[in-house]
ROGU-805192 format. One line per field, with one value per residue: residue number from 1; residue in one letter; chain; x, y, z of N, C-alpha, C, CB in turn. Coordinates in Angstrom, 2 decimals, always signed. Glycine has a CB too. Layout:
BEGIN
i <- NUM, ...
aa <- A, ...
ch <- A, ...
nu <- X, ...
nv <- Y, ...
nw <- Z, ...
cau <- X, ...
cav <- Y, ...
caw <- Z, ...
cu <- X, ...
cv <- Y, ...
cw <- Z, ...
cbu <- X, ...
cbv <- Y, ...
cbw <- Z, ...
REM end
This chain:
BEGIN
i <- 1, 2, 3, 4, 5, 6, 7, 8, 9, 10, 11, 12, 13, 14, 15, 16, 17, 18, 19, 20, 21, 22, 23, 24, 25, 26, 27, 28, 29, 30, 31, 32, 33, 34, 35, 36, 37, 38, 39, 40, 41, 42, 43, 44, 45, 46, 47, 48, 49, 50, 51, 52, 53, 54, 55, 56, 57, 58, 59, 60, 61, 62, 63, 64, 65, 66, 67, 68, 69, 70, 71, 72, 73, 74, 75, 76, 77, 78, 79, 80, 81, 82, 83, 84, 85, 86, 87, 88, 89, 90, 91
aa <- X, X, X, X, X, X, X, X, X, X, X, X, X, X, X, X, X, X, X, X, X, X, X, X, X, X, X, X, X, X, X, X, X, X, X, X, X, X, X, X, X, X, X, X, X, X, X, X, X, X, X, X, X, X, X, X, X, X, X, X, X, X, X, X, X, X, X, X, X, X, X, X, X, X, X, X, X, X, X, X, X, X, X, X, X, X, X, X, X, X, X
ch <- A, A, A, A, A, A, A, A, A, A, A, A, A, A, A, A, A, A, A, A, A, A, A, A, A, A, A, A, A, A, A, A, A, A, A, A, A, A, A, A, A, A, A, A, A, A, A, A, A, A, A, A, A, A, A, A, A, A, A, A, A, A, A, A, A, A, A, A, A, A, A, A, A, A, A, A, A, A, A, A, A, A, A, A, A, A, A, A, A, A, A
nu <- +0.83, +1.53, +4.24, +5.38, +8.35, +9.78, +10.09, +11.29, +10.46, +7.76, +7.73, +8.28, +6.38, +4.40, +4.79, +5.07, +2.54, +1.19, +2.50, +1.25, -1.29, -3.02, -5.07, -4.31, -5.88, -7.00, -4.41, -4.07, -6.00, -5.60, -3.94, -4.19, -6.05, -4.59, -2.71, -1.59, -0.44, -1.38, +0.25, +3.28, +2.06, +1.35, +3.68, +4.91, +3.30, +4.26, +6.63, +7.11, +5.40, +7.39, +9.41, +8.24, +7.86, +10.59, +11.33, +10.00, +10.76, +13.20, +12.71, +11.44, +13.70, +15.86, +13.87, +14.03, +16.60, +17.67, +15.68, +16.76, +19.53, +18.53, +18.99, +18.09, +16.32, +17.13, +15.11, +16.16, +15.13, +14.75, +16.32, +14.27, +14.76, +16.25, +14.81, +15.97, +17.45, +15.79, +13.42, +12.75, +12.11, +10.07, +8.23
nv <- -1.19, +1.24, +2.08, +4.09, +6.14, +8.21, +12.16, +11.82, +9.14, +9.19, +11.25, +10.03, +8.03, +9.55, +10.76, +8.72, +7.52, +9.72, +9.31, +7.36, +7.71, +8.37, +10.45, +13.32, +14.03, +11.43, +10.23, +11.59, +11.29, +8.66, +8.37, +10.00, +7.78, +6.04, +6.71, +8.70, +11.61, +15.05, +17.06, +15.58, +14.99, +16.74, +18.52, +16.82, +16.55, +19.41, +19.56, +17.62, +19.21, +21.31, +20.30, +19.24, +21.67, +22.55, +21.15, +21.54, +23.97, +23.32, +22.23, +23.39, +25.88, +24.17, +23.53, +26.56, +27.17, +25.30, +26.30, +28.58, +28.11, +26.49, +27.03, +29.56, +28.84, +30.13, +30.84, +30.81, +32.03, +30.70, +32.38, +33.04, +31.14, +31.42, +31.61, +29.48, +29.35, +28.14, +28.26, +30.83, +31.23, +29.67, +30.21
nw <- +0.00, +1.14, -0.49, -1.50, -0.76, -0.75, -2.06, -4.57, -5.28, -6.01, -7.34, -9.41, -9.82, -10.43, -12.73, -14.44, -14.64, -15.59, -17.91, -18.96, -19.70, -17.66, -15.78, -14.11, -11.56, -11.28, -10.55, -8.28, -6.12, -6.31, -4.68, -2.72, -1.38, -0.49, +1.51, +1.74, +2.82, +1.73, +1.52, +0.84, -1.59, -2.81, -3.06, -4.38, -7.30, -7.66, -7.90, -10.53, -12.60, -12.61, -13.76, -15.93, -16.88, -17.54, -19.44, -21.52, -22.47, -22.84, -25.04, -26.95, -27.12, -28.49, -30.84, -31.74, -32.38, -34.14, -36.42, -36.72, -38.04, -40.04, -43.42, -45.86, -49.07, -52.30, -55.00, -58.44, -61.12, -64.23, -67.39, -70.15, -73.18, -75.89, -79.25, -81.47, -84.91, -87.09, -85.46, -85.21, -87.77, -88.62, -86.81
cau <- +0.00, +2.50, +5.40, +6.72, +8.86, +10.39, +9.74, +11.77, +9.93, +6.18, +7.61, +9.09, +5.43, +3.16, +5.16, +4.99, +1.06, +1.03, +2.81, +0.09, -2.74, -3.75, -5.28, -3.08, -6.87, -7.32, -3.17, -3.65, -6.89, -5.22, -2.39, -5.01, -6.78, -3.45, -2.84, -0.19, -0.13, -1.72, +1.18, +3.94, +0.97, +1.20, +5.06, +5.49, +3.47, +4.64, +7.95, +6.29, +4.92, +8.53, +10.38, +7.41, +8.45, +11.67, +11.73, +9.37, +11.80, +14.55, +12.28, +11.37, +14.88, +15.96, +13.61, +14.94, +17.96, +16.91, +14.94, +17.68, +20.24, +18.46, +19.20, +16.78, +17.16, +17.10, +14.96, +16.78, +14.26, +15.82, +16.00, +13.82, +15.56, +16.19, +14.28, +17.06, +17.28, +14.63, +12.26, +12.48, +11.56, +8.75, +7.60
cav <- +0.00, +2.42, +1.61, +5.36, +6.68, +9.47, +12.47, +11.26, +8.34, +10.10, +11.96, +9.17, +7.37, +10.78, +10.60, +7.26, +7.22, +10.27, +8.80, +5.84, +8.39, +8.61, +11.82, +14.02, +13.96, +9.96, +9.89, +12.56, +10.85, +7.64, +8.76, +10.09, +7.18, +5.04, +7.20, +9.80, +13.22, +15.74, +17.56, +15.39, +14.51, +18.40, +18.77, +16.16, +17.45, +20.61, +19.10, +17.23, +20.14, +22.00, +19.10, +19.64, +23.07, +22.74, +20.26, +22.24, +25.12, +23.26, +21.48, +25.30, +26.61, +23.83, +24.40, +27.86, +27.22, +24.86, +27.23, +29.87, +27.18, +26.39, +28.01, +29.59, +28.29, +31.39, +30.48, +31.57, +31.88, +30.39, +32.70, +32.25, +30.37, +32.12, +31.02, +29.11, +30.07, +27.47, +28.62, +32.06, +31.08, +28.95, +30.40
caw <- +0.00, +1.07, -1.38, -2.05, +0.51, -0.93, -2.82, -5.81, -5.77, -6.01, -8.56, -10.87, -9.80, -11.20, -14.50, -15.27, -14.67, -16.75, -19.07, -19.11, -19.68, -16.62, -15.60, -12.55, -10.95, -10.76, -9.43, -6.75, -5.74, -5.49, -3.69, -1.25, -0.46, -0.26, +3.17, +1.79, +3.03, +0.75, +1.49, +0.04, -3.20, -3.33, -3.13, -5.83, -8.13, -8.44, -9.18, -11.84, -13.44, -12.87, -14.73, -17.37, -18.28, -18.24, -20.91, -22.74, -22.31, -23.75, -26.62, -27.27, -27.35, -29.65, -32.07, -32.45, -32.65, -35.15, -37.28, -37.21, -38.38, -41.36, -44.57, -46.98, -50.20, -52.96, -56.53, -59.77, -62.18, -65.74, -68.01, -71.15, -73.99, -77.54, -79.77, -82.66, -86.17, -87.50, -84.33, -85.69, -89.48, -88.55, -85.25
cu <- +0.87, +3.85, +6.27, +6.78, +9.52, +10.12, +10.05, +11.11, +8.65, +6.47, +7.50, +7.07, +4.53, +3.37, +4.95, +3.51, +0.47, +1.05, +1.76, -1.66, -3.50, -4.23, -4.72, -4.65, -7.27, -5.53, -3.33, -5.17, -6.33, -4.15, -2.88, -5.65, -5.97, -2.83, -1.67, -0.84, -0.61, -0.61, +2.21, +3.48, +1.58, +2.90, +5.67, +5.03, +3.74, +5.85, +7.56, +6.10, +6.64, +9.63, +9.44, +7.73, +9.34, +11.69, +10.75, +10.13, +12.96, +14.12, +12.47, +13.00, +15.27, +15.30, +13.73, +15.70, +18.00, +16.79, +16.11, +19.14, +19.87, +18.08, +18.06, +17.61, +16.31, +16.43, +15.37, +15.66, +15.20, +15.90, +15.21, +14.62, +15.36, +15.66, +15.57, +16.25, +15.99, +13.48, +11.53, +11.45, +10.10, +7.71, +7.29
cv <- +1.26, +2.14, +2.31, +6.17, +7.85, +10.16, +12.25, +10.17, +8.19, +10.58, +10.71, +8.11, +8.32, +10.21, +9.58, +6.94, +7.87, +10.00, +8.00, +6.25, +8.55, +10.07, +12.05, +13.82, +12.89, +9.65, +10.51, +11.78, +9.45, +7.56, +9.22, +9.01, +6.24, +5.55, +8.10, +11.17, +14.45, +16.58, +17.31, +15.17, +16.18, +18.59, +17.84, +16.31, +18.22, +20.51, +18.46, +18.18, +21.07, +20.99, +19.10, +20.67, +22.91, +22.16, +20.59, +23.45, +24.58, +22.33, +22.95, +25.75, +25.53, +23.54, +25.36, +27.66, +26.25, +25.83, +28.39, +29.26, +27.00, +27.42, +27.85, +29.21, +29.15, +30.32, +31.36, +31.50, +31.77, +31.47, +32.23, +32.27, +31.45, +31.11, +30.72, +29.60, +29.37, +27.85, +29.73, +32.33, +30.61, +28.84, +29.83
cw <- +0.00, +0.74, -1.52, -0.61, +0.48, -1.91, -4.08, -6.61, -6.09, -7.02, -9.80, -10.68, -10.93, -12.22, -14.82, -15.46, -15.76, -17.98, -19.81, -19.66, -18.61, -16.65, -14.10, -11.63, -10.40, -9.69, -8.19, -6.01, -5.49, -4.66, -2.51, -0.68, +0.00, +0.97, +2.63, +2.06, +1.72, +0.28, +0.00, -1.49, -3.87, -4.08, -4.53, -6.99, -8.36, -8.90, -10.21, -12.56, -13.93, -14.06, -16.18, -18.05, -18.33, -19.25, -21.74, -23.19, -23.40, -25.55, -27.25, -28.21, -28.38, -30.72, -32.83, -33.01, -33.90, -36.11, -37.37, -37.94, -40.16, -42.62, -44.95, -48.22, -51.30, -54.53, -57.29, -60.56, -63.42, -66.63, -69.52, -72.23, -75.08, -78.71, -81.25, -84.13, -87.08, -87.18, -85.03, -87.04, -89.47, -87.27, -84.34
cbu <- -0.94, +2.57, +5.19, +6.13, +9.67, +11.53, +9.70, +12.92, +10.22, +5.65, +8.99, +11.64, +4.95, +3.34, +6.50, +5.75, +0.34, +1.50, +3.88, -0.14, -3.56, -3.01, -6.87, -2.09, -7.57, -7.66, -1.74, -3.71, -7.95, -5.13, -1.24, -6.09, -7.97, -2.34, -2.51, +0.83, +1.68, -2.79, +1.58, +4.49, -1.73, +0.86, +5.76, +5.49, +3.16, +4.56, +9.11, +5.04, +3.52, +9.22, +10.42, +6.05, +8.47, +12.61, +11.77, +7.90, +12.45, +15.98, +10.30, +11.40, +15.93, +16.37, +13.09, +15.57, +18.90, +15.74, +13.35, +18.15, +19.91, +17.75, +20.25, +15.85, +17.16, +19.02, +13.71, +18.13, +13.21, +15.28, +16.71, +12.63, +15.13, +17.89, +12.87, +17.47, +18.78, +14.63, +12.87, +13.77, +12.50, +9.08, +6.79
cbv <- +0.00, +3.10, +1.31, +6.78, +5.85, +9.43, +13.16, +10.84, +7.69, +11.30, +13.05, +7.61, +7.12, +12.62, +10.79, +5.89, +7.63, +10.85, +8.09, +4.95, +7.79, +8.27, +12.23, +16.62, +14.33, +8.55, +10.36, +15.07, +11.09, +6.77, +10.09, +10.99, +6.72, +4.93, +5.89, +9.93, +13.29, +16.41, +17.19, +14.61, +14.34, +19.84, +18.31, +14.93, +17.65, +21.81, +18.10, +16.71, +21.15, +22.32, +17.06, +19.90, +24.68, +22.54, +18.53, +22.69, +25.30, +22.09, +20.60, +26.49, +26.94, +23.29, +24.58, +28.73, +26.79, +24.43, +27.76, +30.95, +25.94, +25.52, +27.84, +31.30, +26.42, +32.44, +30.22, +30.89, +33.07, +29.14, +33.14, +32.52, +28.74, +32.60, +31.70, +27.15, +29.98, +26.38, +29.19, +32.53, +29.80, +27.66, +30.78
cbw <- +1.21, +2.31, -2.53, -3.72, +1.09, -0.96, -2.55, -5.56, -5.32, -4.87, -8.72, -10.29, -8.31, -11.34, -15.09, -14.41, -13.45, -16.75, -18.87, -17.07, -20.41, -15.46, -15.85, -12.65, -11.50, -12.63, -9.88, -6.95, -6.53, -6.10, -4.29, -1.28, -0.87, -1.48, +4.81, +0.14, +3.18, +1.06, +2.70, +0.54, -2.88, -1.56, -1.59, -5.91, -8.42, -7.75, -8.77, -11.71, -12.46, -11.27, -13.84, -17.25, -18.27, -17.73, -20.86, -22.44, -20.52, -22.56, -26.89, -25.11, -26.02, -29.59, -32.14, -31.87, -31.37, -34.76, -36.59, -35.67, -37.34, -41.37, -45.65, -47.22, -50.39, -52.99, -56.99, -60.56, -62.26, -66.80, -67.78, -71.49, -74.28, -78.09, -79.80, -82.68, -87.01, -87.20, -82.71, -85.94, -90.49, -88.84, -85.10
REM end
C-alpha cells in the first residue's frame, strides 16, 4: 500500500502514470486514499509540473535554434531560352 517513501519516488510514480494516460486527478486521488499526506501529493506534483516546463523550455529553445540554423534556399528563375534560327523562321 505504502510503497513510495520518498519524494523522488512520487515523482518518478506521477510521471509514469502520466505517461500511461492517466489523468493528474485519478493519481492525486489515489495517492489520497493510499494514506499519503496531501502535502507530500502536493510537493510532488509541483515538481512534476517543474520538470514539465523545463523540458518544454529546452524542446522550445531547440527548435529555435533549429529554425535559425536552417538556410533559406534562394529560386533563380531560368532565363527564357532564344528562340534558334529554324524557331524564328517557322515560329
Amino acid at each position: 500500500m505504502r510503497d513510495i517513501e520518498s519524494k523522488k519516488e512520487m515523482v518518478n510514480y506521477i510521471e509514469n502514470c502520466l505517461a500511461r494516460g492517466m489523468t493528474i486527478e485519478d493519481v492525486y486521488q489515489t495517492l489520497l486514499t493510499q494514506g499519503y499526506l496531501k502535502s507530500m501529493v502536493n510537493v510532488a506534483y509541483e515538481e512534476v509540473q517543474r520538470k514539465s516546463r523545463a523540458r518544454k523550455e529546452v524542446e522550445a529553445a531547440r527548435m529555435a535554434e533549429q529554425a535559425r540554423n536552417t538556410q533559406k534556399v534562394e529560386v533563380i528563375a531560368e532565363p527564357p531560352k532564344k528562340k534558334s534560327f529554324f524557331g524564328k523562321l517557322f515560329g
